[in-house]
N, C-alpha and C positions, 0 to 999 in steps of 0.2 A: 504494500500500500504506500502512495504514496502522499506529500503532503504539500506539497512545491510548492503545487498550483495555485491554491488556496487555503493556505492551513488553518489549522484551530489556532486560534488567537482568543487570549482571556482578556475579556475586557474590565469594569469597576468592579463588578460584579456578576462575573462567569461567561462563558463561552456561547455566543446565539448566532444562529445562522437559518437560512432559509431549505423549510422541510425540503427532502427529498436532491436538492442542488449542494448548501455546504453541510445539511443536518441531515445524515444520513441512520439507518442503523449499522453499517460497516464502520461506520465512527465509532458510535456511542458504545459498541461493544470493545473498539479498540481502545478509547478512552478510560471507562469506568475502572478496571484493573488499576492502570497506572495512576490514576487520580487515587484509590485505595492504599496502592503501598508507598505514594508522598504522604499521606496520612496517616500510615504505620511508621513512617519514616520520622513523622514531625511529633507523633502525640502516641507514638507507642508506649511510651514510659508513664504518661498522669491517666492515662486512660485503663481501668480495670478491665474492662470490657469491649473487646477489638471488635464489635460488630459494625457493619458499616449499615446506615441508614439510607433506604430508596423509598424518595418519595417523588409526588407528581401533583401539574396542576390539571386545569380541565383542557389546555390545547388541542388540537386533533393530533392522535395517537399516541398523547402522552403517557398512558396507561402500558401502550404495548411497548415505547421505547421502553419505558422503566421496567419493566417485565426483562428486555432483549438488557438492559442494566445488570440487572439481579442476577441471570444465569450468567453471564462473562465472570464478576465477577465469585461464584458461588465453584466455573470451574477454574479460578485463579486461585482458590483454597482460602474466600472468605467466607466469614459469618455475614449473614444478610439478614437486616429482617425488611421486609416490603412492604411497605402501606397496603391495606386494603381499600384505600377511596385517598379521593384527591379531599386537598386540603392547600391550607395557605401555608408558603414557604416557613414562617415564622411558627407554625407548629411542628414544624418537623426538626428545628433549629432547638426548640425546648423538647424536644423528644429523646435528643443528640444529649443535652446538657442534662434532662432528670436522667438520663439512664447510662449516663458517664462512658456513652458510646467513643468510636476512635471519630464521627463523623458521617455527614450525610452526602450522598449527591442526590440533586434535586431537577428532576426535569419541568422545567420551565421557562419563559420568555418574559419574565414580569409582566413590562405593560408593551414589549414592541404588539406592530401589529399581528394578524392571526396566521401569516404564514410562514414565521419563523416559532421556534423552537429552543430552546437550549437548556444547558448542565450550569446550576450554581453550585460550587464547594462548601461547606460546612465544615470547618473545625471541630476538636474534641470539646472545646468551651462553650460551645452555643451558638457562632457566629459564623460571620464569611470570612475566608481563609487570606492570607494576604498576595499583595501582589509576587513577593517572594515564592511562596507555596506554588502559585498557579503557574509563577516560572520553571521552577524543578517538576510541575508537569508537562509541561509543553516541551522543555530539554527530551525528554524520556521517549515523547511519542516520534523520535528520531534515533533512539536506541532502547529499546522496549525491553524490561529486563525479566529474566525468566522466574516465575510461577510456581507454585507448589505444585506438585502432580497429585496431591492431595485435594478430593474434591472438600469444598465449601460445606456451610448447611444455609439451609433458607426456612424463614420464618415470615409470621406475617402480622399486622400487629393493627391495631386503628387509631389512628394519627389526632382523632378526638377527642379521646378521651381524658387523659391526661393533660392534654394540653386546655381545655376548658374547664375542668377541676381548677387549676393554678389559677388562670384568666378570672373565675370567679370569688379565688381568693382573696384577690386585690379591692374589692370593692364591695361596695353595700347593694349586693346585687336583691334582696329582698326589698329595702327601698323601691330602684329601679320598678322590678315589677309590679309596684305596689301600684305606685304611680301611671304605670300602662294600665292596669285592667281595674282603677279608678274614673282613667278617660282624663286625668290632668297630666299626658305625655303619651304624642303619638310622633311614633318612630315612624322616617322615610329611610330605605336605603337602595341605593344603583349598588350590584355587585358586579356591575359590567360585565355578567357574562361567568365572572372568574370565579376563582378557589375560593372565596369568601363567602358564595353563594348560601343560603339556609346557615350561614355562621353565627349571626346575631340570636336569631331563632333559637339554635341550638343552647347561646348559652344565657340567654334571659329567658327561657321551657315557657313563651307567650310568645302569641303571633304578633309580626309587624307587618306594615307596606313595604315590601320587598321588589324593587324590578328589574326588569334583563336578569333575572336570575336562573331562565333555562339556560342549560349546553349550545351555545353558539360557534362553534369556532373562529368565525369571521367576526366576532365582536360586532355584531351589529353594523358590519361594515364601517368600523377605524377602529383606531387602537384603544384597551382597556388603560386609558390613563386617565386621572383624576384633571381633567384641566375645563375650562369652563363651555368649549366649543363642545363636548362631547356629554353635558347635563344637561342638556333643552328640557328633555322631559321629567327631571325632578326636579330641576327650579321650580317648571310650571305648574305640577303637582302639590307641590309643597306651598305656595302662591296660592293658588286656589281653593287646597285645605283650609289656609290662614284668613280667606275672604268671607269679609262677614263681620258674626258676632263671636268665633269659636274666641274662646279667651284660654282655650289648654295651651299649654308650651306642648312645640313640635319642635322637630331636627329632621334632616334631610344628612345621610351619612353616604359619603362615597370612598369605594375601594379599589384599587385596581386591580389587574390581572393575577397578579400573585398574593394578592392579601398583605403586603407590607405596606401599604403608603395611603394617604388617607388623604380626603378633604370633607369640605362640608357643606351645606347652604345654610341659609339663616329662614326664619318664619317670613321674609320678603321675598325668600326665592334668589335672596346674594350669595355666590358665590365664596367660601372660605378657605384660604390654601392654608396653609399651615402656620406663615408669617402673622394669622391673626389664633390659629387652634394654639400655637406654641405658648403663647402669653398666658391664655383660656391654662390652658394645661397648667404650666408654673403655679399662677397665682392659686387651683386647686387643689394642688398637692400639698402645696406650703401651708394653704391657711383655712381648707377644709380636711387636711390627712395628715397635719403638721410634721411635714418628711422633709427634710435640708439636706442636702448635698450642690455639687458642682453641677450649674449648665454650663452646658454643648451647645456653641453655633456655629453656622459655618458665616463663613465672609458676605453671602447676602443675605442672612439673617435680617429682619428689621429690629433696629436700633430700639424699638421698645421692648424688647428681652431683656437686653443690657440695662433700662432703665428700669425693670421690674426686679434685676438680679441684685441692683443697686440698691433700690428699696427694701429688700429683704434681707441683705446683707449676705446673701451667700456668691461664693467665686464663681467669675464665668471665664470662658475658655473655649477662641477660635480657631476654626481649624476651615483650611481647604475648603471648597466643595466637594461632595462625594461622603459619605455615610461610610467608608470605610475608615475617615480617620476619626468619624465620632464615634467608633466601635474599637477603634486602638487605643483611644482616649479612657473608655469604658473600663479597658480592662483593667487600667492600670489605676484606679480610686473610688473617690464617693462618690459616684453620681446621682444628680439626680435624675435626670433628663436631658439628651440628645435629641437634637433634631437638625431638619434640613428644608432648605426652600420648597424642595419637589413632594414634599409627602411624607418623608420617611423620620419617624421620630421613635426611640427608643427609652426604656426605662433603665435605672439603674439596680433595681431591687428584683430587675428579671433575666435578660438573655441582651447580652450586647448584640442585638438586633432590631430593626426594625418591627415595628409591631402593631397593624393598624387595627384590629379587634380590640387589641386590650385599648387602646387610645382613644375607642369609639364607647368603650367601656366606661373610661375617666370620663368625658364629656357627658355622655348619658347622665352619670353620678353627679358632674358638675352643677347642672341645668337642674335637674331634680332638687339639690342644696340651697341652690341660690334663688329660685323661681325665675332666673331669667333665658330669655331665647340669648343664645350663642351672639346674634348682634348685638344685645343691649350691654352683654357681659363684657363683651369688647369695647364699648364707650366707656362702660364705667370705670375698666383699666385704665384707658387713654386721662381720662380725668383726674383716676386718683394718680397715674405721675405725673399730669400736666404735659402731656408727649401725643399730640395730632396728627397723624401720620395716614398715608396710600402710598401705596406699590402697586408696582405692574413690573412684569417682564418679558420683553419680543426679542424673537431670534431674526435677524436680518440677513439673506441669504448675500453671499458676496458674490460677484462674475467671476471668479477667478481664486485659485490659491497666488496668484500672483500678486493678487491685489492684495489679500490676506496677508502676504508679508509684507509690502508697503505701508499698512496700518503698523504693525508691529515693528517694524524698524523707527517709523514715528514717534510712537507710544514710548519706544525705549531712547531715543536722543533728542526727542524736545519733552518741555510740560506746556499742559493746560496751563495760564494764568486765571483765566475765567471760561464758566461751560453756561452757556443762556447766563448770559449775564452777573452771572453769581461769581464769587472771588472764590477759587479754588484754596482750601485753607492744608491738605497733605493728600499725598497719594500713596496708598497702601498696594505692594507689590507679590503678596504673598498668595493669592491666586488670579491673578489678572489685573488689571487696572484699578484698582478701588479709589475713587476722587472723595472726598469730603469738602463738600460745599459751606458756605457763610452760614446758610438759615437753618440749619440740621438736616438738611440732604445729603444727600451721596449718591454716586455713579459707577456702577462698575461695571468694566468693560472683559471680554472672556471671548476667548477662539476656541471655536471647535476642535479637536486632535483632529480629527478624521474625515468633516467636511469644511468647504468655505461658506461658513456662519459665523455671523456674527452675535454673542448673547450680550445683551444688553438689560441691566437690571439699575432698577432706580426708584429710590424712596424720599418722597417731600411730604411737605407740609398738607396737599389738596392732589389730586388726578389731574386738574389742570399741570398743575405746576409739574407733575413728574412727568405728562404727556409734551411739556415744551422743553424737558432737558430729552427726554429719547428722541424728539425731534431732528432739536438742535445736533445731537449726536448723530444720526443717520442721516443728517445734511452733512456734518462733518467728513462722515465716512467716504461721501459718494463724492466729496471736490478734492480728494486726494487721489 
């Protein structure tokens, strides 16, 4: 076999290709092994129990890769035990950490579209493996080392059970239900399709308004991502429950493909990415579960974290984008909470992973505590630090990698002195352009590895005001 042409390349967070072209099962059989004995190689020693965990999400044939998984490895002379139903990546991650496994491979594509496919790695601790790891696999599948001639065994296990037990330990999930089948809290959730689908269900044992919750593989025609072009039908849902006189608090909860990453609506049918849940979250843990430790943000985090972290006097700590270094962060102290712009926010008192059930979990308990809908709760943050803030973030496609490094040659031998008009006050270089503006803005500017995109992320005082710095910057772009 070879791999010239197009190899397996590990990307943030595991290896994805398109079914049938890069994602074959001549791969995934050739892969699984090797991705197993880097994992005997890295966590043989804390790990008592060398079984490797296979698990999957609902993609088309993710069932039977994971299956064509199981036996490669079982006749490479491993223990295996194999999910019996799909499930979201982050139970299988806590499956790995209560059962002190060597680790999981996990077939799924989080949130690409529906006709890709791919393997995420799991560690013996809970979590995704680092870029290290995923290099001493990819070295290997160019000298593949030989096997036990000793067959495996295969087991089979349910990826739920366990892992909703813990989910409902964390919270006052009697409350919660109390309040649903009172009629003061009605749950909306989009499972777009994916692993999270009948999850909420499952672990509040009360019906919700659940949609796209059948097997689709094409996602409904585009990809299972939480972003706001792909929630037409729960904004409006959710909007139209709330019209009227109903005076219950409602939520509108969204997941993506793989069950790690989350957003929300509000009872207006607004939009909520994380820069407004991550706040919601903080302020609930601290001062309705009084839990302290270290947040996690990444560099476009919004600045009202920082100001909530301030208020409460506990330490914060930024890293990169990407949820791999909020998860190296994780290992190493008190956390309390990680998160990230795209979705993905983690706890400290669970699994250095992402985790968008248990976080749908917090909220639910939030909203329940406070009596407020998820937008009121976010004013009343903004208030008590006295910190006014909107974001938005667009990707601007560039003509050219040509052009892409023009911008970048730029960026690295002149500065901003002003961006729309505002006095550039430092520029933060630790993942991309970070500008900080006069009035409490900021700008940051970010290249794709892999295409000519431009990301552009920016937080002011008003949506005007951040709509005439993205502006100003994508006029910038195109007279260079």
């Amino acid at each position: 076999m070879t791999f010239k042409q197009n190899p397996i390349k590990f990307g943030t967070d595991g290896w994805r290709g398109v079914i049938a072209a890069d994602f074959t099962f001549e791969r995934v059989i050739m892969l699984a092994p090797i991705a197993a004995q880097v994992l005997l190689n890295n966590y043989g020693t804390i790990s008592n129990n060398h079984t490797i965990i296979v698990g999957y999400d609902r993609r088309f044939l993710a069932e039977e890769f994971a299956k064509a998984a199981a036996d490669s490895l079982v006749e490479a002379g491993f223990s295996v035990a194999l999910s019996q139903a799909y499930a979201p990546t982050p139970a299988f991650s806590w499956v790995v950490k209560s059962q002190n496994a060597l680790g999981a491979i996990i077939l799924t594509a989080s949130h690409n579209p529906g006709k890709y496919l791919g393997v995420k790695i799991k560690g013996a601790f809970g979590g995704s493996v680092s870029s290290e790891i995923t290099q001493q696999i990819e070295n290997l599948l160019y000298n593949v080392p030989k096997f036990s001639k000793k067959l495996g065994t295969l087991s089979f296990f349910d990826p739920w059970k366990s892992y909703s037990q813990e989910l409902k330990s964390k919270v006052d999930i009697e409350k919660i239900q109390k309040a649903i089948k009172n009629q003061k809290l009605t749950v909306f959730a989009d499972v777009m399709y994916g692993a999270a689908a009948n999850g909420l269900e499952r672990l509040l044992e009360c019906p919700i308004q659940e949609i796209n919750s059948h097997r689709d593989p094409l996602f409904g025609g585009h990809a299972p991502e939480p972003l706001p072009c792909n929630l037409t039908e729960l904004s409006t849902t959710v909007k139209k429950f709330n019209t009227g006189k109903n005076c219950s608090l409602s939520i509108g909860l969204v997941f993506d493909g793989d069950g790690d990453r989350i957003a929300a609506v509000d009872k207006q049918g607004n939009f909520l990415s994380s820069q407004v849940l991550l706040p919601i979250l903080i302020d609930h843990l601290v001062i309705h579960k009084g839990l302290k430790g270290e947040i996690i943000k990444t560099v476009s985090s919004s600045d009202l974290i920082s100001r909530l972290a301030g208020l409460y006097d506990l330490p914060i700590f930024e890293t990169p984008i990407g949820y791999k270094y909020i998860a190296d962060r994780m290992l190493g102290g008190n956390v309390l909470i990680g998160g990230e712009e795209s979705g993905g926010i983690g706890y400290g008192i669970h699994i250095p992973e992402r985790d968008a059930l248990l976080s749908a979990l917090y909220l639910l308990e939030a909203i329940v505590q406070s009596g407020d809908d998820l937008g009121e709760y976010y004013l009343k943050l903004q208030k008590k630090v006295n910190f006014f803030n909107a974001y938005n973030r667009i990707d601007l496609p560039l003509s050219s990698f040509d052009m892409r490094s023009k911008l970048i040659k730029y960026l690295e031998t002149k500065s901003f002195k002003k961006i729309a008009n505002k006095n550039v006050l430092r520029c933060d270089k630790q993942d991309g352009y970070k500008y900080s503006l006069e009035d409490q803005s900021w700008l940051l500017i970010r290249f794709s590895g892999t295409e000519p995109i431009l990301r552009l992320y920016c937080e002011s005082l008003t949506l005007e005001k951040v709509s005439n710095i993205l502006e100003w910057i994508k006029n910038w772009a195109s007279s260079i």
